[in-house]
TORTILUM-801082 format. One record per residue (C-alpha): residue number from 1; residue in three letters; x, y, z. Coordinates in steps of 0.25 Angstrom, whole numbers. Layout:
# residues N
+-----+------+-------+-------+-------+
! pos ! code !    c1 !    c2 !    c3 !
+-----+------+-------+-------+-------+
! NUM !  ala !     X !     Y !     Z !
...
+-----+------+-------+-------+-------+
***
This chain:
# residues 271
+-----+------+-------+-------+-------+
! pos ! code !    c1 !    c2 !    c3 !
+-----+------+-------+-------+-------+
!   1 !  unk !  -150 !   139 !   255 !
!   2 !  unk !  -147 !   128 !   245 !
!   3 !  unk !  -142 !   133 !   231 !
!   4 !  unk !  -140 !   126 !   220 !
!   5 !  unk !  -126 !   126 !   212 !
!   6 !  unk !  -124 !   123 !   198 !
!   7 !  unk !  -112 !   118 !   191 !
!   8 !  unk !  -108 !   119 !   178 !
!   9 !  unk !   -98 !   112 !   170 !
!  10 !  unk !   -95 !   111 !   154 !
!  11 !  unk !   -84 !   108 !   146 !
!  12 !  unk !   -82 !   122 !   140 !
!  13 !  unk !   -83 !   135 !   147 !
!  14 !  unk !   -97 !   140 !   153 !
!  15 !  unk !  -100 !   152 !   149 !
!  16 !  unk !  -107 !   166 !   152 !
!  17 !  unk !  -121 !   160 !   144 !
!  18 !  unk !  -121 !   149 !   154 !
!  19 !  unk !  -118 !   159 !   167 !
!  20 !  unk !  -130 !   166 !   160 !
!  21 !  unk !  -140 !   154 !   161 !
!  22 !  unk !  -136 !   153 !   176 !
!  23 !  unk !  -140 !   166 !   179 !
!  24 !  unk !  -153 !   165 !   173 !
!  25 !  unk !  -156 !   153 !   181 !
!  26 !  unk !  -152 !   161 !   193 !
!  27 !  unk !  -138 !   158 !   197 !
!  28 !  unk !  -133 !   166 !   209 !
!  29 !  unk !  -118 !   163 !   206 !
!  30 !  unk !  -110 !   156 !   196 !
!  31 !  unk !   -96 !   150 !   199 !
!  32 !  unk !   -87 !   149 !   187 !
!  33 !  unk !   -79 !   137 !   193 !
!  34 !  unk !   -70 !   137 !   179 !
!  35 !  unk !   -74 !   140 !   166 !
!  36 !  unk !   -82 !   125 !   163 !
!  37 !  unk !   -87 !   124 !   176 !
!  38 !  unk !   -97 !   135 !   184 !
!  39 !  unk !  -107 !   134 !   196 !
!  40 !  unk !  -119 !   141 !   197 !
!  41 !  unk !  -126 !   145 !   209 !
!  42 !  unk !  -143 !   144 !   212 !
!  43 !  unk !  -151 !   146 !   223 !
!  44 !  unk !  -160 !   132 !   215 !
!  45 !  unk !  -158 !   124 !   202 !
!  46 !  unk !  -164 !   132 !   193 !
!  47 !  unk !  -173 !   123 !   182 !
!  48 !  unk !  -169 !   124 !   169 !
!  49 !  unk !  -155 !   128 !   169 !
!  50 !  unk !  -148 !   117 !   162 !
!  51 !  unk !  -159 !   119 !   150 !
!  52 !  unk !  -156 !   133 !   150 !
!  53 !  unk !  -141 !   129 !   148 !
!  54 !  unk !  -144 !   118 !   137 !
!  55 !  unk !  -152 !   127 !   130 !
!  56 !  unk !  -140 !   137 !   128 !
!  57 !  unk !  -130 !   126 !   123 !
!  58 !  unk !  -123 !   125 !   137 !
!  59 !  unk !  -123 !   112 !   143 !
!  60 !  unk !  -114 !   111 !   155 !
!  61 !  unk !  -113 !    99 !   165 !
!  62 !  unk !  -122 !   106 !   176 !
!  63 !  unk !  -124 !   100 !   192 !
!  64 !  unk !  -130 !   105 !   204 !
!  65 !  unk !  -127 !   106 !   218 !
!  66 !  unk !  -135 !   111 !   230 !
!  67 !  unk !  -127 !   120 !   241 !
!  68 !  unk !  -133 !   120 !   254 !
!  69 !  unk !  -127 !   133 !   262 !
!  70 !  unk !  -115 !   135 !   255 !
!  71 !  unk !  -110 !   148 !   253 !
!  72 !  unk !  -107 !   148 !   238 !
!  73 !  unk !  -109 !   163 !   236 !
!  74 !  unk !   -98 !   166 !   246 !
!  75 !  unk !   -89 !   156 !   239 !
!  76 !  unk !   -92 !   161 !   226 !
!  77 !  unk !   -88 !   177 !   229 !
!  78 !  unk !   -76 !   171 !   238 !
!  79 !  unk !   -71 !   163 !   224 !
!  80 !  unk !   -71 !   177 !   216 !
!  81 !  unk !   -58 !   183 !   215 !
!  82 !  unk !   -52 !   195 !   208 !
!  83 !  unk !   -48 !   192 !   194 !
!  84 !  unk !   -36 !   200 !   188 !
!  85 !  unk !   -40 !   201 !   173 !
!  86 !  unk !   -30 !   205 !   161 !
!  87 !  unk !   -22 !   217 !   165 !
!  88 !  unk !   -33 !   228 !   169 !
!  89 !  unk !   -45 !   219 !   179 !
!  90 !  unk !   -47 !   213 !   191 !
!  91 !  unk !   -60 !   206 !   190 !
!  92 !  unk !   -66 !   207 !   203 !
!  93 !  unk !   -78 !   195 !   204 !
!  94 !  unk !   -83 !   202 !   218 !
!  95 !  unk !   -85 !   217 !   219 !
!  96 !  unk !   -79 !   218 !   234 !
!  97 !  unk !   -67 !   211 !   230 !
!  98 !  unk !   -54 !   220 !   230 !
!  99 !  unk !   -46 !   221 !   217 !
! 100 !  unk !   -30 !   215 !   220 !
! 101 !  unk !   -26 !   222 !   209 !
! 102 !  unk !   -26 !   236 !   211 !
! 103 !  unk !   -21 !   239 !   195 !
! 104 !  unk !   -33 !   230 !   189 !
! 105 !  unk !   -46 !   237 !   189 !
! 106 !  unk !   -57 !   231 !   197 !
! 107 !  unk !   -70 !   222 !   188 !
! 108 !  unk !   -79 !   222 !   200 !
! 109 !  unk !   -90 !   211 !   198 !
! 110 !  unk !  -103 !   208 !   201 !
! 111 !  unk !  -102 !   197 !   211 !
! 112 !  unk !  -109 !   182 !   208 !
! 113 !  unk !  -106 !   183 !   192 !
! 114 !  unk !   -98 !   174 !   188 !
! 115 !  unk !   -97 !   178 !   173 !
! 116 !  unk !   -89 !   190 !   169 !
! 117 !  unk !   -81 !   190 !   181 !
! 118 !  unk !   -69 !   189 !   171 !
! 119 !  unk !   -64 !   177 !   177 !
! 120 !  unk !   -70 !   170 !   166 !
! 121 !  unk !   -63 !   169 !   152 !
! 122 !  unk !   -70 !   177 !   143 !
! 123 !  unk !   -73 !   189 !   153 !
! 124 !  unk !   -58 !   186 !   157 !
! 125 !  unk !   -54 !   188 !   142 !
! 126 !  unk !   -63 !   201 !   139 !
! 127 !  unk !   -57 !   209 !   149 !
! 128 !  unk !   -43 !   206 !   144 !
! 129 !  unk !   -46 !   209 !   131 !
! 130 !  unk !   -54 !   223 !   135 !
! 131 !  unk !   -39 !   227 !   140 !
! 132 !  unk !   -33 !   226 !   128 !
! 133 !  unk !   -41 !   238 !   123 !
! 134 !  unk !   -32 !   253 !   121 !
! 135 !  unk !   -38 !   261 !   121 !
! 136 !  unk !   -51 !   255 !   128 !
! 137 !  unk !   -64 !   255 !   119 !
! 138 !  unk !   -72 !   266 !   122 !
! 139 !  unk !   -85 !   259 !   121 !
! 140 !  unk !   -87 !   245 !   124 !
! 141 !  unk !  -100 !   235 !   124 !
! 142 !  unk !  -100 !   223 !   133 !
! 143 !  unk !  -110 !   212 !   127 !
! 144 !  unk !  -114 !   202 !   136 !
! 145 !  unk !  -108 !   211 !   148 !
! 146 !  unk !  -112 !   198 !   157 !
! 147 !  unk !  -107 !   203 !   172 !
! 148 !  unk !  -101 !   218 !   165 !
! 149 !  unk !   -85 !   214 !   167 !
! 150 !  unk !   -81 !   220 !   154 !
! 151 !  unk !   -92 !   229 !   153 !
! 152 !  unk !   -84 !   236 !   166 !
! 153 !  unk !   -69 !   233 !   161 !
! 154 !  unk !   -72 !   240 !   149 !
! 155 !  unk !   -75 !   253 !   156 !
! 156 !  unk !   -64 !   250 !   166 !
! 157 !  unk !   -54 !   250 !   153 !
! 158 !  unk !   -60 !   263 !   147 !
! 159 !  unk !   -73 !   260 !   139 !
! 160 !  unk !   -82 !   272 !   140 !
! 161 !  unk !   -94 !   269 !   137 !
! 162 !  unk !   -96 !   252 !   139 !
! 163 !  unk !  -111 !   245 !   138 !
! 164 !  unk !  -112 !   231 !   142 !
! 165 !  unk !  -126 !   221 !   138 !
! 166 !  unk !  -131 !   208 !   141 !
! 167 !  unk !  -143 !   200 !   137 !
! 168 !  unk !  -143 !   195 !   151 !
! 169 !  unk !  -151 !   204 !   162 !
! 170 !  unk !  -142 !   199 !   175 !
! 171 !  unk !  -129 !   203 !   166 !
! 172 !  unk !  -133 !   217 !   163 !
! 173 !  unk !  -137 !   219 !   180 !
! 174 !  unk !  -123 !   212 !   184 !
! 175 !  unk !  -116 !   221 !   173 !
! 176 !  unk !  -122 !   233 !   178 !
! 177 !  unk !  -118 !   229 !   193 !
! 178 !  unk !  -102 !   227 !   186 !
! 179 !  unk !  -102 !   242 !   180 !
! 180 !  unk !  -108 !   247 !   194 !
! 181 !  unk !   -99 !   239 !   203 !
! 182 !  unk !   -85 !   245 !   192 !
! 183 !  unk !   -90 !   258 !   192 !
! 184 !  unk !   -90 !   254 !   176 !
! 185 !  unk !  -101 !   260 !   170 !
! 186 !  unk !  -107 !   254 !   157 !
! 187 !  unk !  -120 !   251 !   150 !
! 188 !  unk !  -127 !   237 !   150 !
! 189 !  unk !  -136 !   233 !   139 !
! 190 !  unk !  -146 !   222 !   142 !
! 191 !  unk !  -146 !   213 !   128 !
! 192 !  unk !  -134 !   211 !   118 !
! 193 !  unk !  -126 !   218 !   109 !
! 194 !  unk !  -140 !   221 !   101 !
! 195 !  unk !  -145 !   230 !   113 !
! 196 !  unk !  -132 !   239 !   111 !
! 197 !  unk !  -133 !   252 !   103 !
! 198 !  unk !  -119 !   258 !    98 !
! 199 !  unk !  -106 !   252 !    95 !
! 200 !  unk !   -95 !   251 !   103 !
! 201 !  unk !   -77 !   251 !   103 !
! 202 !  unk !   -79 !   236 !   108 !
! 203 !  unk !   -88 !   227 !   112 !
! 204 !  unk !   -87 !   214 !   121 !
! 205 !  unk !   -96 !   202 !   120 !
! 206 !  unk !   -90 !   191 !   130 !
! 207 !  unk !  -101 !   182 !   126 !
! 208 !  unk !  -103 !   166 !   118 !
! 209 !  unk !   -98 !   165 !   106 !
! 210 !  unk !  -113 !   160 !   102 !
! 211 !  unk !  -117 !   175 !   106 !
! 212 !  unk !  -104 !   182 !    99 !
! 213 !  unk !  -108 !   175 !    87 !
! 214 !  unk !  -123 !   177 !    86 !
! 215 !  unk !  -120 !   194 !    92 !
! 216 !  unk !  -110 !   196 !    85 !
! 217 !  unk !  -116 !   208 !    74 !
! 218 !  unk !  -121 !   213 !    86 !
! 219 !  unk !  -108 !   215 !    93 !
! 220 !  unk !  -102 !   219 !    79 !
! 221 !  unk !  -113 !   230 !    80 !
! 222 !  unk !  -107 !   238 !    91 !
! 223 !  unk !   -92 !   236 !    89 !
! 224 !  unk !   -89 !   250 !    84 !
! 225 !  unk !   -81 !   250 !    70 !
! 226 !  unk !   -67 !   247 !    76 !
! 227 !  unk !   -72 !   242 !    89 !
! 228 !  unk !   -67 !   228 !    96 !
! 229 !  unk !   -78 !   218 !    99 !
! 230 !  unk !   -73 !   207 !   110 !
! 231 !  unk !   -79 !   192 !   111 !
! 232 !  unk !   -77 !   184 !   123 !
! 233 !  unk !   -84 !   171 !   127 !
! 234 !  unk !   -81 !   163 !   115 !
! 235 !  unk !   -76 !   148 !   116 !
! 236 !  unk !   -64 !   146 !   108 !
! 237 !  unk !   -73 !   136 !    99 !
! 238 !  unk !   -83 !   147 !    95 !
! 239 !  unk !   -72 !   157 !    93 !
! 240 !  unk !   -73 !   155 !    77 !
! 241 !  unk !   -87 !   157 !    78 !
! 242 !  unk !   -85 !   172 !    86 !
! 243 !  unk !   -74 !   176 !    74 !
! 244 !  unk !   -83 !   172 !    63 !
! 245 !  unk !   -97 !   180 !    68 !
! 246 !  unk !   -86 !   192 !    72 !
! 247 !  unk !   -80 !   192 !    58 !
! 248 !  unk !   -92 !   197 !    51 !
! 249 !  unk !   -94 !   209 !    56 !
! 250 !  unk !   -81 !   214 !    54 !
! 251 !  unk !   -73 !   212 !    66 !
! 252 !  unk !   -58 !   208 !    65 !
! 253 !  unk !   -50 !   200 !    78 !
! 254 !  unk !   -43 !   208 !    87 !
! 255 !  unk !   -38 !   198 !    97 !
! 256 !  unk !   -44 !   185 !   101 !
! 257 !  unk !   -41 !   177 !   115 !
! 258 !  unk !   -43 !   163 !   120 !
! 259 !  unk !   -43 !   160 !   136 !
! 260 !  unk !   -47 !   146 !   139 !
! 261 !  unk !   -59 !   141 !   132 !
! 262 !  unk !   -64 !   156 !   127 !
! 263 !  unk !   -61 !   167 !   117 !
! 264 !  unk !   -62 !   181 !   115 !
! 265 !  unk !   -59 !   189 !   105 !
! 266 !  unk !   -56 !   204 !   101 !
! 267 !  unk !   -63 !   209 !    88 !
! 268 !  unk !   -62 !   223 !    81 !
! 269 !  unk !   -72 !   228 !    72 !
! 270 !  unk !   -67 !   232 !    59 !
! 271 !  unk !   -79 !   235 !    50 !
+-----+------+-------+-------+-------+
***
C-alpha cells in the first residue's frame, strides 16, 4: 500500500508542539532526521495539516512523497540504536534491544515515538541534570511527561513517589506503556500542572518556553518550599523570558545549560 511521507524542514529546531500536531493528524511514525529537519509518516495526506501548523506559529518548509511498498517501518526500528546517556542511562529506543552496557540502567521505550527518546537535546539535557541530584528527591512531578522517559528515570535514581501529566491523551497511554515496560511505577495525570493536587521536592517541565511562561505559578505551586523546579525545551533566545516569569515566584538559579540551540535550567524554590 501507498503511504504518504512528509518532510519538514526549518531554520530552527522543531519541536515536541510540532511532533504533537502530527500525531493528532495521525502520524504512524516520525523520523527525526537532525534537529531541523523530520519525516513523518501517513497512511494518506491528511487535509488541513499545514493550517494547523500555521495557526500554532510553526511554519516549516513542508513536502510530500508517496512510497509505494517500501518498508519504512522496518527501516525506522533498524535506525534506532542504544543511546548511552550522562553517566547512569542507556536509552533504549526499542524494548527488545539489549542494553551493551551492563553498568547503565536500561530506559526501555515505547517503540514508533520519536520524541522523548532522549536522543533529543532537551530530553538529553533533563536526564543529565536528574543525575546531579544527592540525595535524589523523594517526590518528583513530570509536566508534560510526553512519552514518560523521565517519569521512569526519576524512579530508577530513587524517587518514591513520581506522577507524571500531559494535556495530550496519546501521551498519557505511551507513558503508561514506559512505566509498564521499566517496571517504573508512577502516576499519570491527564491535564497540566493545574490538575496536580500537592507539592513536590522537584518538579520537571521539559516543555516551550511559551508554555513555561504562561504555567509558570502553576509549577511554582507544587514545588515544595526548598524544592528544585527544572525547565527544559527553551531556545536560547527565549531564555530571558523563562528567567524573568521564574523570578517572581520566588525561585533563585541553581545551574543553567546550553547544548546546541536549547537550554535548561535548574531552579530552587526559596520563598
Amino acid at each position: 500500500m501507498a503511504r504518504s511521507i512528509l518532510t519538514l524542514k526549518a531554520a530552527y529546531p522543531l519541536s515536541e508542539s510540532v511532533a504533537g500536531i502530527l500525531r493528532e493528524f495521525g502520524t504512524v511514525g516520525i523520523w527525526e532526521i537532525a534537529p531541523h529537519e523530520w519525516r513523518a509518516y501517513f497512511t494518506e495526506r491528511p487535509p488541513g495539516l499545514q493550517d494547523a501548523l500555521a495557526l500554532c506559529g510553526i511554519a516549516p518548509d513542508i513536502s510530500w512523497a508517496t512510497d509505494d511498498g517500501f518498508d519504512w517501518a522496518a527501516r525506522y526500528q533498524e535506525s534506532l540504536r542504544p543511546i548511552a546517556l550522562g553517566r547512569r542511562f542507556a536509552v533504549l529506543p526499542s524494548p527488545d534491544q539489549i542494553n551493551p552496557w551492563p553498568c547503565r540502567l536500561s530506559l526501555k521505550l515505547f517503540p514508533g515515538m520519536a520524541f522523548g527518546t532522549g536522543e533529543h537535546y532537551t530530553t538529553a539535557s533533563c536526564l543529565r541534570l536528574l543525575e546531579t541530584f544527592d540525595p535524589f528527591p523523594a517526590t518528583v512531578l513530570d509536566v508534560g511527561c510526553g512519552t514518560g522517559i523521565l517519569s521512569a528515570a526519576a524512579v530508577m535514581l530513587g524517587a518514591v513517589s513520581v506522577a507524571a501529566c500531559d494535556v495530550d491523551d496519546d501521551a498519557c497511554r505511551v507513558s503508561a506503556e514506559t512505566a509498564a515496560m521499566n517496571g517504573t511505577p508512577y502516576r499519570i495525570i491527564r491535564g497540566s500542572a493545574s490538575a496536580v493536587r500537592g507539592r513536590f521536592e522537584l518538579v520537571i517541565a521539559n516543555i516551550l518556553a511559551e508554555i513555561l511562561v504562561e504555567i509558570m505559578p502553576d509549577l511554582a505551586g507544587r514545588v515544595a518550599k526548598g524544592g528544585g523546579l527544572i525547565c527544559s525545551g527553551v531556545l536560547c533566545e527565549k531564555r530571558d523570558q523563562v528567567l524573568e516569569a521564574a523570578r517572581n515566584p520566588g525561585f533563585s538559579v541553581v545551574e543553567q545549560r546550553t547544548d546546541g540551540d536549547w537550554w535548561s535550567l535548574h531552579l530552587r524554590r526559596i520563598t
